[in-house]
mmCIF file of the N, C-alpha and C atoms, coordinates in Angstrom:
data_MODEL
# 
_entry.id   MODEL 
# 
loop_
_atom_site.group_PDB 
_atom_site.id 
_atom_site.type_symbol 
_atom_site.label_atom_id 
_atom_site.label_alt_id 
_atom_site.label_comp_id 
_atom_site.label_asym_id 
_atom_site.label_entity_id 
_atom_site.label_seq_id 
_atom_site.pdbx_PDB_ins_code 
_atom_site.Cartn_x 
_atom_site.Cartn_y 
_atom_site.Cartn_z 
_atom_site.occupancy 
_atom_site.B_iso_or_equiv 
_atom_site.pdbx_formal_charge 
_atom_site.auth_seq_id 
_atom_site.auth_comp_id 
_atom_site.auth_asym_id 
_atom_site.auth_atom_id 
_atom_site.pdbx_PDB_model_num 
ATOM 1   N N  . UNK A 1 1  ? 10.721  -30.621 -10.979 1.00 0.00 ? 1  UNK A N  1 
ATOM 2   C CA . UNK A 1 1  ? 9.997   -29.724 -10.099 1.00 0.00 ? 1  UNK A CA 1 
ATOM 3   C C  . UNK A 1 1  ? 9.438   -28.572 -10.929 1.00 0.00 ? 1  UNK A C  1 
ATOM 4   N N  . UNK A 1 2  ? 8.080   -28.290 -10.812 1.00 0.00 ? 2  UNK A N  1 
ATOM 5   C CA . UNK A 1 2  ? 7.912   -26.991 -11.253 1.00 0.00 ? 2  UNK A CA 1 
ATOM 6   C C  . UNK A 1 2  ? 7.697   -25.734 -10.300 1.00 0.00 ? 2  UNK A C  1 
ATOM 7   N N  . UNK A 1 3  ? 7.659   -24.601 -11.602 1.00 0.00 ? 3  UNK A N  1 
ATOM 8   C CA . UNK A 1 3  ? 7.638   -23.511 -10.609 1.00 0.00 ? 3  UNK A CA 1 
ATOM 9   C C  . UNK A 1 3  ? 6.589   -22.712 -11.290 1.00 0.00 ? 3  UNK A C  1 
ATOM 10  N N  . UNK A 1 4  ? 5.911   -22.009 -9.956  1.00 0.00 ? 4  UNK A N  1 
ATOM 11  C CA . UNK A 1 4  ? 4.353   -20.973 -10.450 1.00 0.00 ? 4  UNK A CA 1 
ATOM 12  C C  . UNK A 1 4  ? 5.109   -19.937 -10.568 1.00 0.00 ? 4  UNK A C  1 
ATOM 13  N N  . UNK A 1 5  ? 4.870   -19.230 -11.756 1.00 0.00 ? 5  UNK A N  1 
ATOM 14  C CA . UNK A 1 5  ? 5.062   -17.720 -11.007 1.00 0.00 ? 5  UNK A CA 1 
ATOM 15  C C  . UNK A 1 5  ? 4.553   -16.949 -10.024 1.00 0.00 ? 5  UNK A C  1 
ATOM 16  N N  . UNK A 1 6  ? 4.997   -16.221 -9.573  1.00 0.00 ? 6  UNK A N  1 
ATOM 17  C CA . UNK A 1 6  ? 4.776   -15.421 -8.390  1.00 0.00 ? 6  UNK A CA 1 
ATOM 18  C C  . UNK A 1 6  ? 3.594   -14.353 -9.621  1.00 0.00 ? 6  UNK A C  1 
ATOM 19  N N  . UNK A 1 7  ? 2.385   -13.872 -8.147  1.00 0.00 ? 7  UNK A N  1 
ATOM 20  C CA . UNK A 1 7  ? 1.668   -13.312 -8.671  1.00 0.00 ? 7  UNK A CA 1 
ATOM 21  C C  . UNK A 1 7  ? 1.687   -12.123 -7.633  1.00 0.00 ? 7  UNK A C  1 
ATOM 22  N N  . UNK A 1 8  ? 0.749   -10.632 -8.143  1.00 0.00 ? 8  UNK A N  1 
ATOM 23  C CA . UNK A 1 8  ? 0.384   -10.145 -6.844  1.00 0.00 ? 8  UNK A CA 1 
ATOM 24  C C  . UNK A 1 8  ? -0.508  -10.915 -5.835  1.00 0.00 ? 8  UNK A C  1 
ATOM 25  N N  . UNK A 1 9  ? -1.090  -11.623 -6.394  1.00 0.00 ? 9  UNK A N  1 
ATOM 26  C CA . UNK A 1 9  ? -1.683  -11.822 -5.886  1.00 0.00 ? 9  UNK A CA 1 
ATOM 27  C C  . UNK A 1 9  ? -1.522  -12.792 -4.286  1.00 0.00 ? 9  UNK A C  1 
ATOM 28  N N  . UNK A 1 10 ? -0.251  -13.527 -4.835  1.00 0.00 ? 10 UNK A N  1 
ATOM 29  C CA . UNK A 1 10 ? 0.644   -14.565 -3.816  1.00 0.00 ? 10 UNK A CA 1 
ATOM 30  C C  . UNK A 1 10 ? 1.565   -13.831 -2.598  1.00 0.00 ? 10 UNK A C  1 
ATOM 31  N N  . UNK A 1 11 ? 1.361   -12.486 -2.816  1.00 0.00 ? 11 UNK A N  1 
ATOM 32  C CA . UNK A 1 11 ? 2.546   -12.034 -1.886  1.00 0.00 ? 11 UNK A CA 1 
ATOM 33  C C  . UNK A 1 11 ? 2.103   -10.591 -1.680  1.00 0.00 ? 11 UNK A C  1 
ATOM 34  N N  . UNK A 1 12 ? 1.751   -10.484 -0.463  1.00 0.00 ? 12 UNK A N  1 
ATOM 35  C CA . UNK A 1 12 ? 1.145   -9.075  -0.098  1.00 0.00 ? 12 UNK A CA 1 
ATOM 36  C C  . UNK A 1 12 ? 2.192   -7.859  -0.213  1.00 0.00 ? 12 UNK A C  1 
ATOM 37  N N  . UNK A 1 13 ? 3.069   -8.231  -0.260  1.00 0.00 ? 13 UNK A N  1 
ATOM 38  C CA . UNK A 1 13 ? 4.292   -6.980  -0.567  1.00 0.00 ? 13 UNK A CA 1 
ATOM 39  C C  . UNK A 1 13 ? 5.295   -6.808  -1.520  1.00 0.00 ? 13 UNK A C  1 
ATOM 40  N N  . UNK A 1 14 ? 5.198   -8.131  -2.078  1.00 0.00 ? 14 UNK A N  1 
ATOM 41  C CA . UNK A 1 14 ? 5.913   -8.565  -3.171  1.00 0.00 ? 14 UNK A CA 1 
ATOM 42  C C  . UNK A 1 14 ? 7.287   -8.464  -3.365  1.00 0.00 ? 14 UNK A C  1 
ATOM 43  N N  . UNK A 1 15 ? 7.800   -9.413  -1.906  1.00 0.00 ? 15 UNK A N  1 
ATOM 44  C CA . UNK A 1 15 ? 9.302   -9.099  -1.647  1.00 0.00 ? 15 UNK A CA 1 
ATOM 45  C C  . UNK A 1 15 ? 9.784   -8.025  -1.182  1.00 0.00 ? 15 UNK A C  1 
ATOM 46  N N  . UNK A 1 16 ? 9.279   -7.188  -0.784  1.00 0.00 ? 16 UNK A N  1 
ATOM 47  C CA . UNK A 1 16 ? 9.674   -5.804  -0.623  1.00 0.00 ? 16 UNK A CA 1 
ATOM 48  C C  . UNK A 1 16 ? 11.297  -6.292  0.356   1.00 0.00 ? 16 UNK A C  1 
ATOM 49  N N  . UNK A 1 17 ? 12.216  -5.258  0.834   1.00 0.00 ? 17 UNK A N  1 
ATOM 50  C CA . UNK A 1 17 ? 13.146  -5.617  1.501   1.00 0.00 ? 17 UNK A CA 1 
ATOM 51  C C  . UNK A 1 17 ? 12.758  -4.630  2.841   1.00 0.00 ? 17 UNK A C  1 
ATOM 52  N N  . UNK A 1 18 ? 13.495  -5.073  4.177   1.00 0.00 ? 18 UNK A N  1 
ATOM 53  C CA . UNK A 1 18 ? 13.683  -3.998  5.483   1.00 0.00 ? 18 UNK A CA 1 
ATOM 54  C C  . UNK A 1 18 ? 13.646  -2.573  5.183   1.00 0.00 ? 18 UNK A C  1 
ATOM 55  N N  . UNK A 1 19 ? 14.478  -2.106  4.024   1.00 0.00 ? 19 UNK A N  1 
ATOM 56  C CA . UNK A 1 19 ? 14.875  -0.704  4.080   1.00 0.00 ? 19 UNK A CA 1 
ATOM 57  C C  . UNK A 1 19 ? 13.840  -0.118  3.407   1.00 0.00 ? 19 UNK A C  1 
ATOM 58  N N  . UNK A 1 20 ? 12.785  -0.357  2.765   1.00 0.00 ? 20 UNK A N  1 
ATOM 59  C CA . UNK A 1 20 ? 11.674  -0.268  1.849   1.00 0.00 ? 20 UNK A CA 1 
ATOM 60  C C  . UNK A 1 20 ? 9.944   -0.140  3.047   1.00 0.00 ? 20 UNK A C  1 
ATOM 61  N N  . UNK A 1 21 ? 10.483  -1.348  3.762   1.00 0.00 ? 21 UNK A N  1 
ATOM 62  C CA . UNK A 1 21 ? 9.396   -1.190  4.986   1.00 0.00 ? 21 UNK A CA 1 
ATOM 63  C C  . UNK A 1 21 ? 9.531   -0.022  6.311   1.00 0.00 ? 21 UNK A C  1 
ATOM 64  N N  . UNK A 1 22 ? 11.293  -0.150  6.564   1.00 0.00 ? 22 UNK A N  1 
ATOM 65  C CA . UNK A 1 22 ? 11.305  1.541   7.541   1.00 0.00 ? 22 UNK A CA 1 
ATOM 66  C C  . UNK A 1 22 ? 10.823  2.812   6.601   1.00 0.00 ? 22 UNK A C  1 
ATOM 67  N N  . UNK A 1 23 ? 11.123  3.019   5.156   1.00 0.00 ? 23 UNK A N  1 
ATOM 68  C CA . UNK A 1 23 ? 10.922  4.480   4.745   1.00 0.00 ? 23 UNK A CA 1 
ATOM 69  C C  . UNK A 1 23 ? 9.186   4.359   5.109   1.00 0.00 ? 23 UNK A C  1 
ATOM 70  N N  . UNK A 1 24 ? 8.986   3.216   4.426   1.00 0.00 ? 24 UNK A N  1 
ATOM 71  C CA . UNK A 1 24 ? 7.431   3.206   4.770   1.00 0.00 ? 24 UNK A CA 1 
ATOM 72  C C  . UNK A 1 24 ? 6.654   3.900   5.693   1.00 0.00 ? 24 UNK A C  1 
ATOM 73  N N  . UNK A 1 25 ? 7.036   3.168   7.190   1.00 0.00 ? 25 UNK A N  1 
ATOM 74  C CA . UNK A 1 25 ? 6.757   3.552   8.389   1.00 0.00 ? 25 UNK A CA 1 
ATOM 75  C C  . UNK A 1 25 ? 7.080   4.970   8.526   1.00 0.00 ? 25 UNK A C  1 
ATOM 76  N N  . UNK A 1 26 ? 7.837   5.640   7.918   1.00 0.00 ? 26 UNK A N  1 
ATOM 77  C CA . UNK A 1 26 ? 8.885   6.677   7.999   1.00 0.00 ? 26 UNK A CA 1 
ATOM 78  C C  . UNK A 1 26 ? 7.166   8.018   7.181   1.00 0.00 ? 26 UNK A C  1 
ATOM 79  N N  . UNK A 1 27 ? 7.179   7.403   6.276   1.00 0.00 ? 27 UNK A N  1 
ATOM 80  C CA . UNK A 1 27 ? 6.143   8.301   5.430   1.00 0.00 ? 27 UNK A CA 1 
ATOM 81  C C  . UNK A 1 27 ? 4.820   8.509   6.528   1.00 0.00 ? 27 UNK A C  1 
ATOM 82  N N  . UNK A 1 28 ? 4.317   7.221   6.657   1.00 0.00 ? 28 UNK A N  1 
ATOM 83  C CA . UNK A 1 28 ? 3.229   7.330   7.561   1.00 0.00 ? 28 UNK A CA 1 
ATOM 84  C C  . UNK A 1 28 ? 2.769   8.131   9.036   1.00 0.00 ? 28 UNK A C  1 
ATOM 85  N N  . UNK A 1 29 ? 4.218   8.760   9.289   1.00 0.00 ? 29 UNK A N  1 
ATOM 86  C CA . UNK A 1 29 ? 4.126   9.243   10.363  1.00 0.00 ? 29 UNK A CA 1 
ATOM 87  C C  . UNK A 1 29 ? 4.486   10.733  10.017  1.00 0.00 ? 29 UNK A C  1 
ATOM 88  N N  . UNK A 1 30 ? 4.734   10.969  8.622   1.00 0.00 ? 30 UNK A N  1 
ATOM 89  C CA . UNK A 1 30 ? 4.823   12.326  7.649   1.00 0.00 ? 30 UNK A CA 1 
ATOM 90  C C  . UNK A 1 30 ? 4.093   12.834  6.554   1.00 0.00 ? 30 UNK A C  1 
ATOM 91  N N  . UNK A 1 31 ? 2.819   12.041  6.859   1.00 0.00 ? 31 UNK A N  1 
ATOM 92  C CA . UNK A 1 31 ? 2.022   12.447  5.523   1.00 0.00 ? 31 UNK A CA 1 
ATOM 93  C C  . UNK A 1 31 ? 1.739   13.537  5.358   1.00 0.00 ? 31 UNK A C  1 
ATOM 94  N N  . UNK A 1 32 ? 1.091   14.149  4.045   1.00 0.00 ? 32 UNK A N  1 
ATOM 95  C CA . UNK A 1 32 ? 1.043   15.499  3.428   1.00 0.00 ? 32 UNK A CA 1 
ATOM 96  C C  . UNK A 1 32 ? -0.574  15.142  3.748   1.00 0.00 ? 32 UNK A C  1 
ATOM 97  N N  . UNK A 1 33 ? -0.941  16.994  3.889   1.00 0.00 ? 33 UNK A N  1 
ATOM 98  C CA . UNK A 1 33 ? -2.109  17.011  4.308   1.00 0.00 ? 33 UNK A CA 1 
ATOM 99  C C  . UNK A 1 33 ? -3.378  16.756  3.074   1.00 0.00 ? 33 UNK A C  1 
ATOM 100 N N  . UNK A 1 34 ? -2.492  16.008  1.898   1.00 0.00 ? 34 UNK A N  1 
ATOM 101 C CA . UNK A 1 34 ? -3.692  15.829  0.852   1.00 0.00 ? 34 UNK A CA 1 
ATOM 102 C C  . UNK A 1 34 ? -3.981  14.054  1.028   1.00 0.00 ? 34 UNK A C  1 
ATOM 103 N N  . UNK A 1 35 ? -2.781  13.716  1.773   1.00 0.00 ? 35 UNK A N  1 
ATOM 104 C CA . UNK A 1 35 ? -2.836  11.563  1.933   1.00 0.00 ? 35 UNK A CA 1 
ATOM 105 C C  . UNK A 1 35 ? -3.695  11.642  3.345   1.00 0.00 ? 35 UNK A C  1 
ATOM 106 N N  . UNK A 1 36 ? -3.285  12.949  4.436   1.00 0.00 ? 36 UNK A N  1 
ATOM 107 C CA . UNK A 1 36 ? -4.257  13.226  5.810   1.00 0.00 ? 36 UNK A CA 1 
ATOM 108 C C  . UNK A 1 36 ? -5.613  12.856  5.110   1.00 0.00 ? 36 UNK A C  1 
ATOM 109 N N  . UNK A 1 37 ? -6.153  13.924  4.439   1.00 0.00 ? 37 UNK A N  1 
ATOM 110 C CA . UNK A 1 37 ? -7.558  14.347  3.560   1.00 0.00 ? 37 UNK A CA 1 
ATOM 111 C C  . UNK A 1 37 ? -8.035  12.769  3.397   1.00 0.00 ? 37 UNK A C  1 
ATOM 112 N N  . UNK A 1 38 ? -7.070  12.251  2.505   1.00 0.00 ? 38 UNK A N  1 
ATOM 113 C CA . UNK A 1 38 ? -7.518  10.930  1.440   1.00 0.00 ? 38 UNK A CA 1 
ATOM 114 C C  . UNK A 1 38 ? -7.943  9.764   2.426   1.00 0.00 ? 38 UNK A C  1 
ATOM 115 N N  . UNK A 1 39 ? -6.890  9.534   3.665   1.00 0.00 ? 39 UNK A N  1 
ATOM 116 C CA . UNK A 1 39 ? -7.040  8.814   4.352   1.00 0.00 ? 39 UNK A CA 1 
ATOM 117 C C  . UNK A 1 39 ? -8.208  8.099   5.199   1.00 0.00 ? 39 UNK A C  1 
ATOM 118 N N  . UNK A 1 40 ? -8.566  9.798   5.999   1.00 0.00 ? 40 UNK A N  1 
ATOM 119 C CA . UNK A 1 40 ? -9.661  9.361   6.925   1.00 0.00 ? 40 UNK A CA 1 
ATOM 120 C C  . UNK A 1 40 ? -10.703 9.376   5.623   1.00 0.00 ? 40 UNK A C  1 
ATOM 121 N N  . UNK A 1 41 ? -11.057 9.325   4.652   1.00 0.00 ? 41 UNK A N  1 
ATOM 122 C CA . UNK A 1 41 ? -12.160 8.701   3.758   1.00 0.00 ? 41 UNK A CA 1 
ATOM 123 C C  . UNK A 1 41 ? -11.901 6.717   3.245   1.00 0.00 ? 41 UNK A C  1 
ATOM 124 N N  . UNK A 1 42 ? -10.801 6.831   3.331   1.00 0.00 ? 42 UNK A N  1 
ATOM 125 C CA . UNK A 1 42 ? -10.576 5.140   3.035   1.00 0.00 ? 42 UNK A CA 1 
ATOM 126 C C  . UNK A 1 42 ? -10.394 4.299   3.918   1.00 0.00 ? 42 UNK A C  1 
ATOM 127 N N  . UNK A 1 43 ? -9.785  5.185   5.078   1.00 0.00 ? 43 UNK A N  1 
ATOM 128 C CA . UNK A 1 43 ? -9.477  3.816   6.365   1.00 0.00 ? 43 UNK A CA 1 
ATOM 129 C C  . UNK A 1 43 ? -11.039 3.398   6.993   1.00 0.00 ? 43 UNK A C  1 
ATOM 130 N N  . UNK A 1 44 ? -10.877 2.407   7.587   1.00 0.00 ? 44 UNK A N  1 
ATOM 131 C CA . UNK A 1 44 ? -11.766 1.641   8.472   1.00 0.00 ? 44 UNK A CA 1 
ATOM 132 C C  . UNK A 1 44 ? -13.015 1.229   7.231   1.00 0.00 ? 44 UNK A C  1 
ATOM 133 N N  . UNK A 1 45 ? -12.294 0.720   5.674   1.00 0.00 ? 45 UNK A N  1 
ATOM 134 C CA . UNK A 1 45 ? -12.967 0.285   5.146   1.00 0.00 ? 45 UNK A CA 1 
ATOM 135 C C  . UNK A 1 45 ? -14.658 0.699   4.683   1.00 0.00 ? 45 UNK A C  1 
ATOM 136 N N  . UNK A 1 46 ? -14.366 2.700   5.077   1.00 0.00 ? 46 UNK A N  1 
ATOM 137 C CA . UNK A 1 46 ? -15.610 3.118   4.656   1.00 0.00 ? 46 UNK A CA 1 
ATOM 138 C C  . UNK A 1 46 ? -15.672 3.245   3.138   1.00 0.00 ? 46 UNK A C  1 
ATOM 139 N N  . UNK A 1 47 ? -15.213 2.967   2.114   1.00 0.00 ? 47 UNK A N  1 
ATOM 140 C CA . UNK A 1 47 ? -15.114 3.209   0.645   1.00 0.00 ? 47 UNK A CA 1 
ATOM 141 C C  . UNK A 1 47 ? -15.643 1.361   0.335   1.00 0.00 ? 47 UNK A C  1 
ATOM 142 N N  . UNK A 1 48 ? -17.092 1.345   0.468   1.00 0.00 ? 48 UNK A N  1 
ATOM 143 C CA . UNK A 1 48 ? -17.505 0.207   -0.108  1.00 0.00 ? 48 UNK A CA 1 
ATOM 144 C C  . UNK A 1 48 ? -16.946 -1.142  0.491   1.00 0.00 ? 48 UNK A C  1 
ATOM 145 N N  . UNK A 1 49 ? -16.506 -0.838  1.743   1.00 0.00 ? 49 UNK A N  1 
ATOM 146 C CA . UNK A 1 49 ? -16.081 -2.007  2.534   1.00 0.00 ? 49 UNK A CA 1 
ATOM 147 C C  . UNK A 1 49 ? -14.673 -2.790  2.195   1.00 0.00 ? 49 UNK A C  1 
ATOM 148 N N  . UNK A 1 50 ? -13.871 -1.734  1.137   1.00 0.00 ? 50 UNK A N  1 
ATOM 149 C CA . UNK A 1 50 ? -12.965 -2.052  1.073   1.00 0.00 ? 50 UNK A CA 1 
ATOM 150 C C  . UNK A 1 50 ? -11.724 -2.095  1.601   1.00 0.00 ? 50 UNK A C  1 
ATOM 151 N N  . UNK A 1 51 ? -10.824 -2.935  2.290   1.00 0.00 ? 51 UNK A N  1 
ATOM 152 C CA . UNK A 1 51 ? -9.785  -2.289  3.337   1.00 0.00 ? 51 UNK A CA 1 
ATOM 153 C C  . UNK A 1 51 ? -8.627  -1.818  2.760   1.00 0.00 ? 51 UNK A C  1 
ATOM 154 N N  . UNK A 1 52 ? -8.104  -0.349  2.948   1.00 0.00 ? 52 UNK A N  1 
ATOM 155 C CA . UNK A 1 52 ? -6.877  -0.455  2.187   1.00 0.00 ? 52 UNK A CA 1 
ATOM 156 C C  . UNK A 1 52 ? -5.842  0.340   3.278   1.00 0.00 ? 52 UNK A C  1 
ATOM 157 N N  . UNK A 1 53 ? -4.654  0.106   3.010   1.00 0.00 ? 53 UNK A N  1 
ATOM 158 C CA . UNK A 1 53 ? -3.434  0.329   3.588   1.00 0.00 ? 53 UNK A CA 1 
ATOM 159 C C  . UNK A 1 53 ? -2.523  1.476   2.840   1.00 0.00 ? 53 UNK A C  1 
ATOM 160 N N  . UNK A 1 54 ? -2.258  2.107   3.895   1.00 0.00 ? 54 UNK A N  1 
ATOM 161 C CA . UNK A 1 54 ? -1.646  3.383   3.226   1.00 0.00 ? 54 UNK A CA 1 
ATOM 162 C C  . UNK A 1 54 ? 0.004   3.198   3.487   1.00 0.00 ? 54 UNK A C  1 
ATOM 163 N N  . UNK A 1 55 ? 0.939   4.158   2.531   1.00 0.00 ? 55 UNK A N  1 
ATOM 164 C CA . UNK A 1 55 ? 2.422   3.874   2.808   1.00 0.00 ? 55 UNK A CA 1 
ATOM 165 C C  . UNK A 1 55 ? 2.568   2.644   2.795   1.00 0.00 ? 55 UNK A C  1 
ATOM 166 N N  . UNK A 1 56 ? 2.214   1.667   1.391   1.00 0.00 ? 56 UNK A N  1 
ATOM 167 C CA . UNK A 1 56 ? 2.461   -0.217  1.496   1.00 0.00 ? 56 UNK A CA 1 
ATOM 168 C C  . UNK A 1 56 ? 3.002   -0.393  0.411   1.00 0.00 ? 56 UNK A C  1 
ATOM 169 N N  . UNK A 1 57 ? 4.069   -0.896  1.510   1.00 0.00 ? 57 UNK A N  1 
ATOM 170 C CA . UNK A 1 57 ? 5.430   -1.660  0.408   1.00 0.00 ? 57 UNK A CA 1 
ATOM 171 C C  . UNK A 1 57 ? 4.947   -2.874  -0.754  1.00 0.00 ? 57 UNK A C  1 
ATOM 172 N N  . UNK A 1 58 ? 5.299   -2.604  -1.837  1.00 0.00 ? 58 UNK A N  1 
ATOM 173 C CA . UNK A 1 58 ? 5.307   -3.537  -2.810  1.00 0.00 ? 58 UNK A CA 1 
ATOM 174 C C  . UNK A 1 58 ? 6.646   -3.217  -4.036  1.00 0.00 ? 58 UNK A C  1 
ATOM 175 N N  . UNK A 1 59 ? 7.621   -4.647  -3.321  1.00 0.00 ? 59 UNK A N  1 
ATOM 176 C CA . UNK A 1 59 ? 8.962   -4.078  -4.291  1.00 0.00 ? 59 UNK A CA 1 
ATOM 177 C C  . UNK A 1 59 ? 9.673   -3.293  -3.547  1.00 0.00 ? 59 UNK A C  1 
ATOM 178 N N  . UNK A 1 60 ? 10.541  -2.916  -4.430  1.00 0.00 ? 60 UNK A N  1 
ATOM 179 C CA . UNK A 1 60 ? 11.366  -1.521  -4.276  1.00 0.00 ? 60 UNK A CA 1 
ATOM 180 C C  . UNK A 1 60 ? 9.790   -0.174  -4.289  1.00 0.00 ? 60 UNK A C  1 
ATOM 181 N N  . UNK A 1 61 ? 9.219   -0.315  -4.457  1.00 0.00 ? 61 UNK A N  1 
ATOM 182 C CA . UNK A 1 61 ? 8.229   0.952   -4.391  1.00 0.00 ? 61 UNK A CA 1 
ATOM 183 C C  . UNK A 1 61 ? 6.577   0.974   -3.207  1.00 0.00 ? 61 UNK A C  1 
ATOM 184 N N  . UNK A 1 62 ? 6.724   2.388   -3.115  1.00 0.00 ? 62 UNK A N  1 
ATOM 185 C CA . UNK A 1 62 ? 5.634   2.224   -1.647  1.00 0.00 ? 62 UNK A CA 1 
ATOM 186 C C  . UNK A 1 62 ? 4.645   3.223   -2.246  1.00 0.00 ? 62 UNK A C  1 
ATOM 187 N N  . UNK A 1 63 ? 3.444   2.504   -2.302  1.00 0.00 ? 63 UNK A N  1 
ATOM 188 C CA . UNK A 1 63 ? 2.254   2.850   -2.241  1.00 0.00 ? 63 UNK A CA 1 
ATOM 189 C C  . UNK A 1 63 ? 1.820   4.089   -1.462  1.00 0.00 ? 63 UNK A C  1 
ATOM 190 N N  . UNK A 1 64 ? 1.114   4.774   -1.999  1.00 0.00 ? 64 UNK A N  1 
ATOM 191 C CA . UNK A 1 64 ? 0.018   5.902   -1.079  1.00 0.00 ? 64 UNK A CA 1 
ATOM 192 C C  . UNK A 1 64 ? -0.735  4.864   -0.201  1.00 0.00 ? 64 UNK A C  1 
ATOM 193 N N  . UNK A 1 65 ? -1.751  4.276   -1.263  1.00 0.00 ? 65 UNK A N  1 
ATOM 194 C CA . UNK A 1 65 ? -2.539  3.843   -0.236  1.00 0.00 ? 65 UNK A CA 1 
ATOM 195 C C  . UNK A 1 65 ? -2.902  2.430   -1.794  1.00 0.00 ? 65 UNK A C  1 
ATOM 196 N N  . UNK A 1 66 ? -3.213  1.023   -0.684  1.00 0.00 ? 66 UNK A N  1 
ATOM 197 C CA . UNK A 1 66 ? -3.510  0.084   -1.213  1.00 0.00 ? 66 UNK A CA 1 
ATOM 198 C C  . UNK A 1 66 ? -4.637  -0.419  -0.717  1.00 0.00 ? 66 UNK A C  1 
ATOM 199 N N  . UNK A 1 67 ? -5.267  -0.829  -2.289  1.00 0.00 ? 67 UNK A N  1 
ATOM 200 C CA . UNK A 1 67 ? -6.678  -2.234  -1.697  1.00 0.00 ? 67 UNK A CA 1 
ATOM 201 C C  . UNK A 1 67 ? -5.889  -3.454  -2.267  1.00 0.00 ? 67 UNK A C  1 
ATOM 202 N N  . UNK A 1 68 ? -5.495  -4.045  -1.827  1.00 0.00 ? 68 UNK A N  1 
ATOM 203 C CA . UNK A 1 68 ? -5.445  -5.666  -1.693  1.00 0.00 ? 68 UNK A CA 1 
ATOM 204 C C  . UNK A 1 68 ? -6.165  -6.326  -2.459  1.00 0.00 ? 68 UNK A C  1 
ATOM 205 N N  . UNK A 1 69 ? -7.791  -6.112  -1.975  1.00 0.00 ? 69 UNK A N  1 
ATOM 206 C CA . UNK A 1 69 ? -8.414  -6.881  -2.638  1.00 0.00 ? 69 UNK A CA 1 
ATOM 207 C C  . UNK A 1 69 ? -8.696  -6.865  -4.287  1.00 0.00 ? 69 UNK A C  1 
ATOM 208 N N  . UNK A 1 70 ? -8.694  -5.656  -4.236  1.00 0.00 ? 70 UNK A N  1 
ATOM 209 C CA . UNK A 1 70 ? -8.849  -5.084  -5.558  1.00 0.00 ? 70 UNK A CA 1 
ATOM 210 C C  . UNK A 1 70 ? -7.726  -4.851  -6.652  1.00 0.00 ? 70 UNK A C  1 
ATOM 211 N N  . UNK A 1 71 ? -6.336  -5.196  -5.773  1.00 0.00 ? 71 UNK A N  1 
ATOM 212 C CA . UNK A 1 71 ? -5.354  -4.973  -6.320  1.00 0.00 ? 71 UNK A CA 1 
ATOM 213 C C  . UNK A 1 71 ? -5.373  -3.579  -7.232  1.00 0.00 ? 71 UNK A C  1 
ATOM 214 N N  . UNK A 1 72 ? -5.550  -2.527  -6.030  1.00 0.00 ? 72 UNK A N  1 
ATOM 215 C CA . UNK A 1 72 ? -5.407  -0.827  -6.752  1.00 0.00 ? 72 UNK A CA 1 
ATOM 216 C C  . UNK A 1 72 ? -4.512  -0.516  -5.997  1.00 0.00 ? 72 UNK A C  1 
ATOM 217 N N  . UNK A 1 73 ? -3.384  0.095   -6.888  1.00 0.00 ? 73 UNK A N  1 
ATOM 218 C CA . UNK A 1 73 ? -2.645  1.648   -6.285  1.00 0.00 ? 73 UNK A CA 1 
ATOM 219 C C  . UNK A 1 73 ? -3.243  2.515   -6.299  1.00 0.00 ? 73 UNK A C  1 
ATOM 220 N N  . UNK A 1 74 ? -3.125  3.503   -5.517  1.00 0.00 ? 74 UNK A N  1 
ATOM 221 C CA . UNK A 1 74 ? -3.735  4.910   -5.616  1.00 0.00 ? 74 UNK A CA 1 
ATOM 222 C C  . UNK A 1 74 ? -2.410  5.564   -5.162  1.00 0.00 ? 74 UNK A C  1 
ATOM 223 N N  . UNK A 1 75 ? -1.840  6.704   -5.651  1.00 0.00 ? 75 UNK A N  1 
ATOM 224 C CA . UNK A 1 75 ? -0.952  7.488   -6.015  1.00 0.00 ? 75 UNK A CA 1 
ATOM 225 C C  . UNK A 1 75 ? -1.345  9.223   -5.718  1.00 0.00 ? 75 UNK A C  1 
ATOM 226 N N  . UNK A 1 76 ? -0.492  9.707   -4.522  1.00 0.00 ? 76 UNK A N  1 
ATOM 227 C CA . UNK A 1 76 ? -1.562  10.647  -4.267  1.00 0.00 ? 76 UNK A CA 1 
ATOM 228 C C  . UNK A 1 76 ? -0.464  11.805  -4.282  1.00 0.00 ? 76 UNK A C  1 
ATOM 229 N N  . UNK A 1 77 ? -0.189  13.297  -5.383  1.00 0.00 ? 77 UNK A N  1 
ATOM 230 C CA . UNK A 1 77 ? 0.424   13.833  -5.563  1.00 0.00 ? 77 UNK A CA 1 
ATOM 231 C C  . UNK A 1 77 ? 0.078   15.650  -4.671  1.00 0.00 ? 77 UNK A C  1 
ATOM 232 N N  . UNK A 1 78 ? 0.260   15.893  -4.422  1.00 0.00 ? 78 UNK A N  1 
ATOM 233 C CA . UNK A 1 78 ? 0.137   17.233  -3.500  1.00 0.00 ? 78 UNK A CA 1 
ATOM 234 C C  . UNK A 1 78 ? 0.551   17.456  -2.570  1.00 0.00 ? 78 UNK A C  1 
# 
C-alpha cells in the first residue's frame, strides 16, 4: 500500500483538534479593533475575489485570517 503525503493543500485545517476550533470561535467573537479594520476589507471576497476566513484553524495554530486558495496566512499584530 502506498501512502501520499498529506499536503495543505489536502486538508483545509490540517488536523486541527476540537479544542483548537472552540478557541477559534472564541477569538472571532473577540477581535481587536485592528483584525475589525482588516476584516471588513477581506470578507465577502472583495480583495481580488479572493475568499478568506478569519480565526482558521490549521494544526495546533489559528490563523488571523486565511486564503485557501492562495494558501496565505496573514498574521495581524495590534
Amino acid at each position: 500500500m502506498t501512502y501520499k503525503k498529506r499536503t495543505i493543500a489536502d486538508d483545509l485545517h490540517l488536523e486541527a483538534n476540537s479544542k483548537t476550533f472552540e478557541k477559534a470561535k472564541e477569538l472571532r467573537t473577540n477581535q481587536t479593533a485592528a483584525e475589525e479594520l482588516l476584516w471588513k476589507k477581506l470578507r465577502n471576497k472583495q480583495l481580488n475575489g479572493f475568499k478568506f476566513r478569519r480565526q482558521h484553524p490549521l494544526m495546533q495554530f489559528i490563523a488571523d485570517f486565511y486564503c485557501y486558495e492562495k494558501k496565505l496566512v496573514v498574521e495581524l499584530d495590534g
